[in-house]
N, C-alpha and C positions, 0 to 999 in steps of 0.2 A: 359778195357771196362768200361766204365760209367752208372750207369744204371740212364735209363731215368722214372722221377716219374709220374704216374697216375692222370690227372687233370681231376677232374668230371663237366660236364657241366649241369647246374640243369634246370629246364623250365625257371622260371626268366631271364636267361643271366647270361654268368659268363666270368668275365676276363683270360684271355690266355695266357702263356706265351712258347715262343720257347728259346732255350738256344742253345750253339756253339755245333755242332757235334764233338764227341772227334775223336781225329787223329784215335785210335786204335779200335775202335766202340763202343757200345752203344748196352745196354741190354734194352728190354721193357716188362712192360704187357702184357697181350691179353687176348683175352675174347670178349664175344657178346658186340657188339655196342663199341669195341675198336679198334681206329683209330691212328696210325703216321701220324704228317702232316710233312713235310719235305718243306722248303723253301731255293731254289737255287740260294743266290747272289751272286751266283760266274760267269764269264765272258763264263764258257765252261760247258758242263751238265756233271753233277755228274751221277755215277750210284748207287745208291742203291742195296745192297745185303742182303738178309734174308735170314736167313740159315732154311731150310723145314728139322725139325730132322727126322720127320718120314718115315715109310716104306712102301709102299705096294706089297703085298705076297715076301716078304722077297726084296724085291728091294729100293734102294733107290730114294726119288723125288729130283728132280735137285730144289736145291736155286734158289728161284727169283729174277732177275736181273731187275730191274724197271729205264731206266735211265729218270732223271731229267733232263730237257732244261736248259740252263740259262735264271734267273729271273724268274721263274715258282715257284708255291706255290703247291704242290700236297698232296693228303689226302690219304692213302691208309689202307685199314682196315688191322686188327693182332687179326683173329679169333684163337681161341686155336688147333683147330683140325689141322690145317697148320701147326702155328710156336714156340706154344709154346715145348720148350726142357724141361728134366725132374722136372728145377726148376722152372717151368711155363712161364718163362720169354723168347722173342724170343732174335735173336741175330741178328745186324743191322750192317754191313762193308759198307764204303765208298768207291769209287776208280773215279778217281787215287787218291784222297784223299779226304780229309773234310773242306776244304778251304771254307771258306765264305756258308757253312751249318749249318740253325739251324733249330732244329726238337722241335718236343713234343707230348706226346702222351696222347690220352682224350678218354674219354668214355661217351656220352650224355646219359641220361636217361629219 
């Protein structure tokens, strides 16, 4: 996995950048006001997977399955209390794969 770095967007405007989604997945931040944008230029929608570590009353939550269109730009928030696992960082799988996906993850303030 790759892990994807923290781009702060300040009030001024701040330049952005997406990078290729790796075949194997992609580690992120989370935290209030942090976002994955994920942009699908692949021909067939990708689905996104976030793996939800935690539990409730001793149960597991089912991972979010988010699928992308093709040619769709999508934003989707990475609050801590969902996704982050014990090293804070959530965990992002591609399927069927990460063909012509690139992501990034930002925190406005």
């Amino acid at each position: 996995m790759a892990a994807l770095p923290l781009q702060v967007l300040i009030p001024d405007g701040s330049a952005s950048t997406l990078v290729a989604a790796a075949g194997g997945g992609d580690t992120a931040p989370t935290g209030d006001n942090v976002f994955l944008e994920v942009n699908n230029a692949n021909a067939a929608t990708r689905t996104l997977v976030i793996a939800t570590p935690g539990t409730v009353r001793g149960l597991t939550i089912q991972d979010r399955s988010i699928p992308i269109p093709a040619g769709e730009r999508w934003k989707i928030p990475l609050p801590s209390s969902l996704y982050a696992g014990a090293d804070g960082q959530a965990s992002i799988t591609y399927t069927p794969d990460a063909a012509s996906v690139t992501v990034g993850v930002f925190r406005a303030v």
